[in-house]
N, C-alpha and C positions, 0 to 999 in steps of 0.2 A: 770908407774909401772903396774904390773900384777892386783892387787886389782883397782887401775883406770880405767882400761878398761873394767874390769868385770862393773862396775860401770854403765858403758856410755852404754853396752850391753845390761844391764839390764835396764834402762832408756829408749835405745830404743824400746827394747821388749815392755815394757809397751805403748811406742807411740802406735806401731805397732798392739799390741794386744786392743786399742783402736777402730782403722780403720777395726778390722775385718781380720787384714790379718795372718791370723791363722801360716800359713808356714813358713812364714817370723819370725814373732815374738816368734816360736818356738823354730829358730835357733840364734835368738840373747839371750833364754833365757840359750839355750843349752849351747851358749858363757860364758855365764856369771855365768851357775853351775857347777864352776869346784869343785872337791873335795877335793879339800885340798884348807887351810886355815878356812876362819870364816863358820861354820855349817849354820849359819841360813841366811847368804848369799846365799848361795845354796840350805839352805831350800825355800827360799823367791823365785830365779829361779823354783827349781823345781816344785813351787805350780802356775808359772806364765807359766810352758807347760804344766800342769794336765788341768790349765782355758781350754789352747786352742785345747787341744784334746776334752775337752768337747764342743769346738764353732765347732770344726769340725765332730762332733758329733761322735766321739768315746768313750762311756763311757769305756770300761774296759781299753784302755789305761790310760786314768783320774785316775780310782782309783788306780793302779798300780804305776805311778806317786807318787798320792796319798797318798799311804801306806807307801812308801819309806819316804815320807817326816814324816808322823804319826810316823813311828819307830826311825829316830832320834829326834823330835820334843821336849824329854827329854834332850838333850845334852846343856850343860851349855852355850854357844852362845845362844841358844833359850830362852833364861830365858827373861821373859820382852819383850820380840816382840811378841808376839800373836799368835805363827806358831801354835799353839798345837789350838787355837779355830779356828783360819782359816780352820786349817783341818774339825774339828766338823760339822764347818758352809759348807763347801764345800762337805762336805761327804752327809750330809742330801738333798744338790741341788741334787746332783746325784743317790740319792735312789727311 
């Protein structure tokens, strides 16, 4: 199913964004934030390409990233997953 394979995308991003391989895990995170369906599935991707613009040392893409994620961060999928502090905590690395 479509939410399965966001799954395994997202799985792999994180290998990926383990090893350093910034490009690669950008585009399995890309995979895996699609917009419709659960928010904080997508929030969760989109805070896993904000990482890797920041390993690739693009801060204003990161916080761009970022901010998108901070403004849905309120949305009822978010409730209880921690996107809203991750932001916090990730916003402060990049100041």
């Amino acid at each position: 199913s479509g939410e399965e394979s966001r799954a395994l995308d997202y799985y792999e991003a994180l290998c990926l964004e383990a090893l350093g391989r910034w490009k690669e895990a950008d585009a399995a995170y890309r995979n895996a934030a699609k917009p419709e369906g659960d928010v904080a599935a997508w929030a969760r991707a989109t805070l896993g390409r904000a990482r890797c613009a920041a390993g690739r040392g693009d801060s204003i893409a990161a916080r761009q990233l970022l901010d998108g994620v901070l403004v849905r961060s309120g949305h009822p999928d978010c409730r209880g997953r921690r996107v809203l502090e991750e932001c916090v905590v990730f916003r402060a690395r990049l100041a």
